[in-house]
Every structure is written in C-alpha cells, then in structure tokens.
C-alpha positions as CSV (number, residue, x, y, z in Angstrom):
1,X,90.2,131.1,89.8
2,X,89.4,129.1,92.6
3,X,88.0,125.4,92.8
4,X,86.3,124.2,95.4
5,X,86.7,120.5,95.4
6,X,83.9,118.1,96.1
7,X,84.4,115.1,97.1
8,X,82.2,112.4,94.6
9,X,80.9,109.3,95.7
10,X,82.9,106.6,94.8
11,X,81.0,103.4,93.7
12,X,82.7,100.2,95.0
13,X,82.6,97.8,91.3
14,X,81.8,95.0,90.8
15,X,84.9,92.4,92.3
16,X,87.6,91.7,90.3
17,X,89.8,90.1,92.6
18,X,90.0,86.3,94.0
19,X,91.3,86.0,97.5
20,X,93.8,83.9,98.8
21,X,95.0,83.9,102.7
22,X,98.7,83.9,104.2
23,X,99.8,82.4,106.8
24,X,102.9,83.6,106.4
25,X,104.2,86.5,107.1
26,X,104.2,87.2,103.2
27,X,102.0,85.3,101.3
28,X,101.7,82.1,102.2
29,X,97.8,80.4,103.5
30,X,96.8,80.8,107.0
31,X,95.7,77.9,109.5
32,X,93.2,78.1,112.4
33,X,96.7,76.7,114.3
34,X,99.5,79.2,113.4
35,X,101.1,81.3,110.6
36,X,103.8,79.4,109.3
37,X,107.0,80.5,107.3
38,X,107.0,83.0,104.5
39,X,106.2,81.3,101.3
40,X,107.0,82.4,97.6
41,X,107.9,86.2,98.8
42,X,111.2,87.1,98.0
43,X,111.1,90.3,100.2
44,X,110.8,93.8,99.5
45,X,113.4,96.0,99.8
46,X,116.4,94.1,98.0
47,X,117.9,96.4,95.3
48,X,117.3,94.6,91.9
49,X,78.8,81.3,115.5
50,X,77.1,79.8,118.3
51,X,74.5,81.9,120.3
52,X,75.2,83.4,123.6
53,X,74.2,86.7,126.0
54,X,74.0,89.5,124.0
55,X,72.6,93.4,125.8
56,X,70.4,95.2,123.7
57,X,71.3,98.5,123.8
58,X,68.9,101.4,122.3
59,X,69.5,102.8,118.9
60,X,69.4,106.1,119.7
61,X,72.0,105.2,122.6
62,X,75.7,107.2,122.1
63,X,78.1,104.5,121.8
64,X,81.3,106.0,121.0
65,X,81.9,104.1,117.6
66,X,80.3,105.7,115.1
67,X,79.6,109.4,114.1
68,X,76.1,110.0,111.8
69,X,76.4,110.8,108.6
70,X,75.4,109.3,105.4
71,X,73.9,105.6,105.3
72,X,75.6,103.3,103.0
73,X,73.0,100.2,102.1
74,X,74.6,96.8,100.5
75,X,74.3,95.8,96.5
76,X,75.5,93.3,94.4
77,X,77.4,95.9,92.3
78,X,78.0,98.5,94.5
79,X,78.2,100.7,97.4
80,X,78.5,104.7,97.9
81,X,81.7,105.3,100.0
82,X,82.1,108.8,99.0
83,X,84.1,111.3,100.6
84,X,81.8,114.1,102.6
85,X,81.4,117.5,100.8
86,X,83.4,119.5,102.4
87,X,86.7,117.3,101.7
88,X,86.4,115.8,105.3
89,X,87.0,112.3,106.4
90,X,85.9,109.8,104.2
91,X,82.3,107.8,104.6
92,X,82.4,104.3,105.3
93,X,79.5,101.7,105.8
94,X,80.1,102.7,109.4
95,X,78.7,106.2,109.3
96,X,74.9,106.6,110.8
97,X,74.8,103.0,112.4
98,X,74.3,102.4,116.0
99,X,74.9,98.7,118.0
100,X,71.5,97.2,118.7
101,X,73.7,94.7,121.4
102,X,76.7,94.3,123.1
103,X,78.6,91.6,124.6
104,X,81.6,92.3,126.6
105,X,85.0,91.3,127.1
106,X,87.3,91.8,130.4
107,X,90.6,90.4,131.7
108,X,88.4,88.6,134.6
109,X,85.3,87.4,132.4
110,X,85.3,83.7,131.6
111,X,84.5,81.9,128.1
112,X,80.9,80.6,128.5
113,X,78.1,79.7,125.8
114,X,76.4,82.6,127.5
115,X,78.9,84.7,128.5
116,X,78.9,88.5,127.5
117,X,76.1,90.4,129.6
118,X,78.1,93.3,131.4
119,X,78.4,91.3,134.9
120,X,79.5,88.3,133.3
121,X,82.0,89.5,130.8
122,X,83.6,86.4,128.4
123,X,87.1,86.1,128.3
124,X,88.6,86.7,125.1
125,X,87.8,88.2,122.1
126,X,87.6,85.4,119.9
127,X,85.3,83.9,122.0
128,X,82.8,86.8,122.3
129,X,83.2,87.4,118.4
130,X,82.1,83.3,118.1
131,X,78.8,84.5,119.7
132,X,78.4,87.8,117.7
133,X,75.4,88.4,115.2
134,X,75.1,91.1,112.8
135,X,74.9,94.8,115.2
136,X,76.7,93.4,117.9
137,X,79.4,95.0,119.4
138,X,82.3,93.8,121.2
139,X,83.4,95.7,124.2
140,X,86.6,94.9,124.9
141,X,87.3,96.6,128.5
142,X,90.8,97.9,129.3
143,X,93.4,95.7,130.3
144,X,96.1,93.1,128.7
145,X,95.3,90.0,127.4
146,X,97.3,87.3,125.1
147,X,97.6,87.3,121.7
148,X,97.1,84.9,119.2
149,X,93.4,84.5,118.5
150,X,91.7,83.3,115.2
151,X,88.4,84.7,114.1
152,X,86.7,82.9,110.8
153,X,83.4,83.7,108.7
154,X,82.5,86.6,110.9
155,X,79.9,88.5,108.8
156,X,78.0,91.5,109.5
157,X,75.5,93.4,106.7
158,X,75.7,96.7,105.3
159,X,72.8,98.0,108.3
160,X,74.0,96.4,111.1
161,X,77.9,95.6,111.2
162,X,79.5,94.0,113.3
163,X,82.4,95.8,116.0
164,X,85.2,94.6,117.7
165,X,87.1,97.1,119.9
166,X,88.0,99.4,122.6
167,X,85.2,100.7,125.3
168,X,83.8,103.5,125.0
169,X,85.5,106.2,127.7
170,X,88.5,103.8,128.9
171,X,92.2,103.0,127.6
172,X,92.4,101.2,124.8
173,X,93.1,97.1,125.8
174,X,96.3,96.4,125.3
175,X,96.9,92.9,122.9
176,X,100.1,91.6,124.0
177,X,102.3,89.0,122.7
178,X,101.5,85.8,120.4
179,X,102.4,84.9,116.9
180,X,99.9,87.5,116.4
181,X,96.8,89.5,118.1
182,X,94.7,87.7,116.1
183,X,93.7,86.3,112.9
184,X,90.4,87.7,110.7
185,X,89.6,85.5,108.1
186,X,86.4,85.4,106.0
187,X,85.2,88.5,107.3
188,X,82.5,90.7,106.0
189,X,81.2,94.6,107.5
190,X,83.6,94.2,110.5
191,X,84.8,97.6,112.3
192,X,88.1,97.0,114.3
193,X,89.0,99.2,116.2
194,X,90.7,101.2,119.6
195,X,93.2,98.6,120.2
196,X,96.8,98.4,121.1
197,X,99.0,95.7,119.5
198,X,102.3,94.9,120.3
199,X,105.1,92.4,121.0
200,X,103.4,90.1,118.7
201,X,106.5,87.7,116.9
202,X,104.7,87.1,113.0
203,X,101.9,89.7,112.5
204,X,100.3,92.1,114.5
205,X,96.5,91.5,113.1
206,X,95.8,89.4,110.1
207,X,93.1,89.9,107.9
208,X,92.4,87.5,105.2
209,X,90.0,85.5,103.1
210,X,90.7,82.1,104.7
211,X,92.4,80.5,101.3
212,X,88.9,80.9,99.4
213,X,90.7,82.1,96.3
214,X,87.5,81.1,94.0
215,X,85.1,83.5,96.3
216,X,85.8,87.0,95.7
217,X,83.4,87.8,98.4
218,X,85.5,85.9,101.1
219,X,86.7,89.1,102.2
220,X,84.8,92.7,102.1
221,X,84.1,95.7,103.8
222,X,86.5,95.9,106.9
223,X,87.1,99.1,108.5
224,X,89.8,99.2,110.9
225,X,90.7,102.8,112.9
226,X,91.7,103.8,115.3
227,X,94.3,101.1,115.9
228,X,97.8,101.4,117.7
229,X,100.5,98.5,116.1
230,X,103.6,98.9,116.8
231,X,106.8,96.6,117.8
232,X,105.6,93.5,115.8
233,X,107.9,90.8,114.5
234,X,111.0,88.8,115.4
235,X,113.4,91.2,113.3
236,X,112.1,89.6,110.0
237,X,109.4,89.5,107.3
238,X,106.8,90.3,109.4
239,X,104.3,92.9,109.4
240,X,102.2,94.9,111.6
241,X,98.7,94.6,109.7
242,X,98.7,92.1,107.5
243,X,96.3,92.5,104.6
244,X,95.4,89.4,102.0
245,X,92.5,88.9,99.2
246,X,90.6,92.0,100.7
247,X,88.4,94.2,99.1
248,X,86.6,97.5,100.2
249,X,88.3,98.3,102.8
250,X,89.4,101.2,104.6
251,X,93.0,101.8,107.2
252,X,92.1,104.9,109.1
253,X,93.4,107.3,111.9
254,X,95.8,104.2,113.0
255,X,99.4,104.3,114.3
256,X,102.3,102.3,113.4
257,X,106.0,101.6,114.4
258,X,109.1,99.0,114.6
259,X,107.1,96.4,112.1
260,X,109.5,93.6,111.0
261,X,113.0,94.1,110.6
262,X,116.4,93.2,109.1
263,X,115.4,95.5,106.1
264,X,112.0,93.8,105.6
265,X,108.3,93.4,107.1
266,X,106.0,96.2,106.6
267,X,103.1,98.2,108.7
268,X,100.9,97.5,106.3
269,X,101.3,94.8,103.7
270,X,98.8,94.2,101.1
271,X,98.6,91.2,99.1
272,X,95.6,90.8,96.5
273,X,93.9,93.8,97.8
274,X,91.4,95.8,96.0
275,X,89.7,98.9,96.8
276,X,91.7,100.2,100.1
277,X,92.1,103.5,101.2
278,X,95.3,104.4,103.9
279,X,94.3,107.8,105.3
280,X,94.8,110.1,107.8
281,X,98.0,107.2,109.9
282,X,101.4,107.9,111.4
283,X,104.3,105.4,110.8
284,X,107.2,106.0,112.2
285,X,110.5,104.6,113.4
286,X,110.6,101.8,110.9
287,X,114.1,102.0,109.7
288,X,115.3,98.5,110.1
289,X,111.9,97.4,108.5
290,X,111.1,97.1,104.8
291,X,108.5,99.3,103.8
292,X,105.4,101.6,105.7
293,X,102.7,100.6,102.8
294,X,103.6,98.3,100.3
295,X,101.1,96.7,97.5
296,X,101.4,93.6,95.8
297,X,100.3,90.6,94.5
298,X,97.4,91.9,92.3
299,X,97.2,94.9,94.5
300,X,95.0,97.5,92.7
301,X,93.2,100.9,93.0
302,X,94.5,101.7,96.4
303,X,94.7,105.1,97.5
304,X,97.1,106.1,100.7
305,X,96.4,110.0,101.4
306,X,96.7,112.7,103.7
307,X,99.3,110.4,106.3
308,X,102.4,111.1,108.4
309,X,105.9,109.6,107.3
310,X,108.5,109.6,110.0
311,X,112.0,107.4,109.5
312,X,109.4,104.8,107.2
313,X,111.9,102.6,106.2
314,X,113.6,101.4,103.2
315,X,111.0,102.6,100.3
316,X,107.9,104.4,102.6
317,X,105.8,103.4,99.8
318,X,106.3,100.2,97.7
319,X,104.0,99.9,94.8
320,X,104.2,96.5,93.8
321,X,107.2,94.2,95.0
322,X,107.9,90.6,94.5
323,X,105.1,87.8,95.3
324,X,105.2,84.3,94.5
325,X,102.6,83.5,91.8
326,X,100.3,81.1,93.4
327,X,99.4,84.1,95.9
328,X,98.3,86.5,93.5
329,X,94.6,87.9,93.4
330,X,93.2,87.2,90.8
331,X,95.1,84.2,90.0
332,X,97.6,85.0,87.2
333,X,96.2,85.3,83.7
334,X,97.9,82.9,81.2
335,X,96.6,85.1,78.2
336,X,96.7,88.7,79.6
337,X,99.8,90.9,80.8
338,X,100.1,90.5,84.7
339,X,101.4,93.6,86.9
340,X,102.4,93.4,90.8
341,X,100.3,96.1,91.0
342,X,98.0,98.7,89.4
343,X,96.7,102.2,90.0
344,X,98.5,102.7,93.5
345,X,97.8,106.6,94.5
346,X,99.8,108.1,96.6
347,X,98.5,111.8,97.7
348,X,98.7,114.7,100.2
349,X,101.2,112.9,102.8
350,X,104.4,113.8,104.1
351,X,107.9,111.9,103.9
352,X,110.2,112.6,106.4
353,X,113.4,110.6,106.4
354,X,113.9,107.4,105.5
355,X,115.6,105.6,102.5
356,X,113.4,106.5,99.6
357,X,109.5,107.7,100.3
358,X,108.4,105.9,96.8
359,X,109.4,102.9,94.7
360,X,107.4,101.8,91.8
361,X,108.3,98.1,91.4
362,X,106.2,96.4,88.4
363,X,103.5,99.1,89.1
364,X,101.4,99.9,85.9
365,X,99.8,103.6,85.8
366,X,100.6,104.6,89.5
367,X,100.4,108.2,91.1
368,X,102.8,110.1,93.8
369,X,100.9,113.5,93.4
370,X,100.8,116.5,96.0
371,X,103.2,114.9,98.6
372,X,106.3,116.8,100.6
373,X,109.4,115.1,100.4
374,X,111.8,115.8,103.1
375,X,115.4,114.5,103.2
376,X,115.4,111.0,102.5
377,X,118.7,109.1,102.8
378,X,119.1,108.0,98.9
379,X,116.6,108.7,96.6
380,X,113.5,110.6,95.5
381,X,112.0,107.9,94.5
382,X,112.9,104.3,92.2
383,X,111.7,102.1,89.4
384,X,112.5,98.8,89.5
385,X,111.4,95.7,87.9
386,X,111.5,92.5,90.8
387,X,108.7,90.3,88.8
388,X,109.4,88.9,85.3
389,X,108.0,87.5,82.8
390,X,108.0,83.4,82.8
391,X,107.3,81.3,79.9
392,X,103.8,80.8,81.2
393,X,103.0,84.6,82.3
394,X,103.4,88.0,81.3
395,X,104.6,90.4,83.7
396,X,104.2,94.1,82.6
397,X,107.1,96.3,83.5
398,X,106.8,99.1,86.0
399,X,105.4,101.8,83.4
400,X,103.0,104.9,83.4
401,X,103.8,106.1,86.5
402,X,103.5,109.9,87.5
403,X,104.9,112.3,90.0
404,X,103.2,115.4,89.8
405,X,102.8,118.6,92.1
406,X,105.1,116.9,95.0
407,X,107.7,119.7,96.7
408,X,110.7,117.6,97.2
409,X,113.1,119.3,99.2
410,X,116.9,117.1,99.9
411,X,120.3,117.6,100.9
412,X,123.7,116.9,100.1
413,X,122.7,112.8,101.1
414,X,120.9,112.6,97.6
415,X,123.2,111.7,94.8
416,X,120.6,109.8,92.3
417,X,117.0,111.3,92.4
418,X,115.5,109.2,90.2
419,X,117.2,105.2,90.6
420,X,115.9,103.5,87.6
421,X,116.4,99.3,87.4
422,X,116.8,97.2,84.4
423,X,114.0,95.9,83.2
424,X,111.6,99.0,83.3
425,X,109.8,101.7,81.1
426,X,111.1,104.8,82.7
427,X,110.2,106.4,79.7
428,X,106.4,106.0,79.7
429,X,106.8,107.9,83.2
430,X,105.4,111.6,83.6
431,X,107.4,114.0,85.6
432,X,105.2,117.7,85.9
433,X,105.3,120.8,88.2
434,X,107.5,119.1,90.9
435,X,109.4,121.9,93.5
436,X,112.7,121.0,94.3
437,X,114.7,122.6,96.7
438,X,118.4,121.4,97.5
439,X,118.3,123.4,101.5
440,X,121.8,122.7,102.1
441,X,123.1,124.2,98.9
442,X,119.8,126.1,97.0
443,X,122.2,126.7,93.9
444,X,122.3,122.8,93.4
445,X,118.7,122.3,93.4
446,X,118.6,120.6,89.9
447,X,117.6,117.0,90.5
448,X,121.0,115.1,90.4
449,X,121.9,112.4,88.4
450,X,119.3,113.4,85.8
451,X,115.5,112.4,85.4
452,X,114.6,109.3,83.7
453,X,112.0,111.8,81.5
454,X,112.3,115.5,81.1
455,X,109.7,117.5,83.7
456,X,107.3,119.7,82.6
457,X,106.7,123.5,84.8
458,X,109.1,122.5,87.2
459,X,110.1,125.0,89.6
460,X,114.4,124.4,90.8
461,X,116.0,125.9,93.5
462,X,113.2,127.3,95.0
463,X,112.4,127.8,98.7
464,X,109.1,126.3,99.2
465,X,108.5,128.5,102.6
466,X,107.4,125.9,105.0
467,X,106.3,127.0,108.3
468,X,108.2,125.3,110.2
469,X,110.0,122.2,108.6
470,X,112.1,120.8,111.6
471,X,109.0,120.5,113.6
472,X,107.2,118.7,110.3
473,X,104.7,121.5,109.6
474,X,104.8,122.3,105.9
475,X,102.1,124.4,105.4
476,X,102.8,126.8,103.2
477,X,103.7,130.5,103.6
478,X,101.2,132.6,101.0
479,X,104.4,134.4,99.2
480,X,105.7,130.6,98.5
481,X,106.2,129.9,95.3
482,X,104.7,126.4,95.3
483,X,101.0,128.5,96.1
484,X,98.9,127.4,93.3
485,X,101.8,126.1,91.1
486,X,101.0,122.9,90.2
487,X,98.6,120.9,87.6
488,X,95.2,120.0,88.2
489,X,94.2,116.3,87.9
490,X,91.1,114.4,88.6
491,X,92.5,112.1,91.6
492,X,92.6,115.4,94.1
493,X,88.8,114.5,93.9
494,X,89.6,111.0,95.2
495,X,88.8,108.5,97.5
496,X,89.5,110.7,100.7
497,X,88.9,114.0,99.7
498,X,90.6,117.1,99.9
499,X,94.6,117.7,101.1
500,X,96.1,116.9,104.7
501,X,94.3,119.3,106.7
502,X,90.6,118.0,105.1
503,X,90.9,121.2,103.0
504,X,89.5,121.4,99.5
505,X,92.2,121.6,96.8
506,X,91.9,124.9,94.7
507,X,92.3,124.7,90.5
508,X,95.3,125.0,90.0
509,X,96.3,123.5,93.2
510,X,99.5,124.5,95.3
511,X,102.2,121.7,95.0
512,X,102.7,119.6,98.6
513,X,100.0,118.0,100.8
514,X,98.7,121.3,102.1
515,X,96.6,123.6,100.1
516,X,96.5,127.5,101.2
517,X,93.9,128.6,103.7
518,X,91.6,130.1,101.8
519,X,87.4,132.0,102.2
520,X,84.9,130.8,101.1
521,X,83.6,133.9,98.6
C-alpha cells in the first residue's frame, strides 16, 4: 500500500523557553557596541523607532517577497505553520502578505529622519529598519556596504511583518566586512532575506533576544531565506548565523560556507532555541570549522530536513554540545533533569564527506531518520556526553536517540561506526532498517566496530542503486533494495513535509532522503 503523506499543521505552543543574547561568538550577552569574547562555551567539536518617509505601495502590487498561500493570524498560544498538502515548502507567517510601504536603502542614499522614499534612499540598513513600522519593507538596492550594524526591538505583527532584504529583480547587496553584518536583537515577525554576507571577523548575522532572559517573547517569529553566508570568522569560534533565545523560527533555502575555523564555529549555531526548522540549505566547504547545525543550550524541537551536506565539518550535525550554564534557555532547573538539548530531528538530507554527519552530545530523545550518508572521514555517527552533572544541576545523559531508515554507504576510512563516550546511555538508543553498504569492499558491509544496540531489519552489504553518487544524486533506482524498506514513523509528517524533492513519503517509506517517483492512483 501506498501512503500519501500530508503535511498537518503544526501549532506553535505555548513558550517554554527564556532567552538570553550572546555577544560572543558562543554564548556570551550582546552589546549595542560589539560582540565580545566567547563566554562559558567550551567549543564543539573536542572529542570527550523614530518616524521617517515610508512609499505606500498597493496590496495587490507583486513584490517579489512573498508567494500566497495560507494566512497565518497571531495568538497567545499559537500559530498554524503547517506544511502545504502536497508535502511542498513549508508555510510561514510570510505566506499571503504583501508590503503596504517601502523605504529604501542604496550605497549613495544618506541617513536622514526622512530618508527612504525611492529618490532619496537612506544609507544603511540599520538606519532604514530604525524608521520601519509593521508592513514595511526594506529595499536594500544592490551594491556593498559595511558591516557591523545593530538592530533592537524591531517588531512587526502576524498581518503585516516587517522585511529586510534584497530588491526585487537585482543582485543581492553584498554585506561586507565588520565584527558582523549586523546584529538582530528583540525582534518579532521579521523576514530577512536575499543578502550576501561575507568577510565578517565574529558572526555573520546575529539574532538574539537582547539579554531579556525573563521574556520569552523577546525573540519570535523570524524567517530568514534566501540568504548567502559564507567566509565568516577570524579562524575561530565564530559562526555564520548566530541563533540565541529564539523561538518560532524558520532557516530556509539559504547557503553556507567557510564559518569559523580551527575545528570550531558553526553555520548555524543555536543556543536556547525553540521551535526552528533548517530546510531546504547547502553547507559546504566547512572542514576546518566545527559543525554545519549544532543545538544547544536548551535547544529543543528543532527540525533540519530536506538540506545539502558537502565537506560540513567536524560533526555536520551536533545535537547538543557544551554551553556554559548561565546561557541556557530556560535557565537551568535546580529540581528537574537538564539536557543540552531535546527532540533534535534530523530528516531527508544528504551527508557528503566530512568527519562524522551526526553527534548526539547530551541530546535526550533525538532523531537521524531517512538521511543518505556518504563517506565521512571517521564515523557514522557518535554519542558523547560534554555536559555533566554539578552538585546543583542535573544533566541527563545523551539517551533515546534513534537512527532509523538512513542508507549509509562508507569505505575503507570508517573503522568505528558508532563512537560511543563515557558517560552516556547508548543503550536506550534504537537502531532500525538502516542500509549499509561498504562500496569499496560490499563483502565488509557489516558496520565495523559493532553497534552500541543490536539493529532491527537492517539490510548489509547491499547496493543501494543511487543514480549517480559521485555527482551527489541519490535518488533511487526502482529495483533498489532500499525502495520501500524502511519503518514508518510519525515525524515523516513533520514540520517540512515530505522527502528532499517535496515528495510525499509512501507507508512503508524507502530508506534515504528521496522517496520513489510514484502516480497518483
């Protein structure tokens, strides 16, 4: 039988998470000034407004920034964000709304109380986002301009955000230089978007809740697409987007590469972050950097799917890490177990290279599900234990994990599959209907070293039949064995929808990130 998938509607809950901003590139409390030295963060890859001109534009006028499709209206408890129903792109608060004004931005405008009309462009973009009300956008017209710009308390509503970008039918403006692009603090229904980022020396852009770690509204509904980060960071800790005490949020369509450095720094880091969704990016060439997505601090129910590994560093995926304890969000329970992070899915993306594509590190109940694994360097993936328990607080080890319907296919390079720390519960992990293919040597496709649990409907020494691996296409040939091989569970109906092509998943599903083409009947 074949299931087609729906994508449900996923209701953003009620907050559960208290903010806190970093100035750092880690953790650490940002300033209007600068972002200061990494505070607390022991690293991640070591092996244990003022009015102004605005032009009204129609609202039946094409902008180029938003696509119709279902409205999304603001509550107290929460908002639809549901996938479409054919397993397409995810909806955000974005979808259906048009700018009632503009104000523009050019590399010969000036900064002016009434700067912004089209022949009198202001000069930067912090500037023009100082003057912004709720269903402005901010045009920012092609060119360079200097980094290091800090934006505070910029709040939009649910029926007329707020955007800051690109304009419509030109290049994207490049950002160049600075500690970083620019700061974001305290923001609420903001959509950033078409820009280039690059040479920045801390972060590339910084989105935080301004230190308001008692406001759990500090920091809600950002959208940023369509965004091109890439060699950010003095050869440190330092990430491309920087992520702190945000909720409902969404990373989409974006590119990143060379973040940080030195075997640290991320391209996205999240800290305290609640409610995220990664879909539908490319990272690449982030070898000498630390991670691609790493989750931390609190991090919780954050789903990266249907994305494009390439060389992603030393763990591609780090779920959880190490985070000094004042940063956490919410603040650290003295009476409850505490985890680095919780519910971290990882679904329909492909791993090419790199070190290892997953490391759960104090994660509690996180998924790698339907993902294809393709030669990394050391490892299928790791559990490790970074965060321990203190006299004052619990820390939960990493525990409950699964890795389920993934085709992992590794050579001769892979010695350990599974690298499993001190301190851990590999044995409350769940192993199910994994391919694995050795390509160098078929007959030693048995995952070496042993796994931490036994697997259940595993399929060894298997070709999986890509179409063409050494060009990255791993759609599946219909004769493979991997069609329709693995284990239905409920998060293929996630956050973003169906597999990496915006298919629907069929019950049972094939293993990888690609489900077979298939009719509708």
């Amino acid at each position: 039988m074949t299931r087609f998938v729906r994508a449900p509607s996923l209701a953003l809950l009620t907050l559960v998470s208290l903010a806190c901003t970093d100035p750092s590139p880690d953790d650490g409390a940002s300033t209007d000034d600068e972002v200061g030295t990494s505070e607390g963060d022991t690293g991640t890859t070591g092996d244990s407004s003022e009015s102004g001109t605005e032009t009204e534009t129609s609202e039946s006028e094409t902008t180029g920034d938003t696509e119709a499709t279902d409205d999304t209206e603001e509550s107290d408890e929460s908002t639809d964000t549901g996938g479409d129903p054919e397993c397409g792109a995810p909806a955000t608060f974005e979808d259906g709304q048009q700018p009632s004004a503009e104000l523009h931005v050019a590399t010969d405008g000036a900064d002016s109380p009434d700067c912004g009309a089209p022949d009198q462009p202001c000069a930067s973009i912090e500037h023009a986002a100082g003057l912004a009300t709720p269903g402005t956008a901010v045009r920012v017209h092609a060119g360079t301009y200097a980094g290091g710009g800090y934006i505070a308390g910029l709040t939009g509503s649910a029926d007329a955000p707020i955007w800051i970008g690109g304009a419509p039918g030109e290049a994207r403006p490049l950002i160049d230089g600075g500690g970083q692009a620019f700061q974001l603090s305290e923001a609420r229904y903001v959509i950033i978007h078409d820009l280039e980022v690059a040479n920045a020396t801390q972060n590339g852009i910084n989105v935080d809740d301004g230190g308001n770690t008692a406001d759990p509204e500090a920091a809600r509904f950002i959208v940023l697409r369509d965004l091109w980060i890439h060699d950010v960071g003095a050869g440190g800790n330092q990430d491309c987007l920087k992520l702190s005490g945000l909720d409902d949020y969404w990373v989409l369509d974006s590119e990143f590469a060379r973040c940080g450095g030195g075997g640290s720094g991320s391209a996205i880091d999240h800290v305290g972050c609640h409610r995220g969704l990664i879909y539908a990016n490319h990272f690449s060439d982030l070898g000498a950097g630390g991670s691609a997505v790493q989750n931390k601090g609190g991090a919780e129910d954050i789903e990266i799917r249907a994305n494009v590994f390439e060389d992603a560093g030393q763990r591609a995926i780090n779920m959880g890490g190490s985070t000094g304890f004042e940063f956490f969000r919410p603040p650290l329970s003295p009476d409850q177990p505490n985890a680095e992070a919780r519910d971290i899915r990882v679904i329909a993306n492909t791993f090419r290279g790199g070190v290892t594509p997953f490391a759960f590190v104090g994660c509690v109940d996180c998924l790698a599900a339907n993902n294809v694994i393709d030669t990394p360097s050391s490892w299928i993936f790791r559990i490790l234990q970074e965060t321990s328990s203190t006299a004052e607080y619990e820390f939960l080890p990493a525990s409950g994990g699964r890795f389920i319907n993934n085709i992992v296919s590794f050579d001769g390079q892979i010695s350990t599959a599974v690298n499993v720390g001190g301190g851990t519960d590999p044995d409350s992990f769940e192993i199910t209907t994994n391919l694995w293919h050795r390509h160098d040597a078929p007959a030693q496709s048995d995952p070496p070293g042993m796994l931490p649990v036994a697997e259940q409907g595993g399929i060894i020494g298997e070709d999986p039949l890509f179409a063409d691996p050494g060009a990255g296409d791993y759609h599946l040939d219909p004769n493979s064995p991997a069609a329709g091989a693995g284990t239905w569970i409920d998060a293929l109906d996630g956050r973003g929808g169906g597999d990496l092509d915006e298919q629907c998943w069929a019950d049972p599903p094939s293993l990888g990130a690609l489900e077979l083409p298939y009719s509708l009947p």
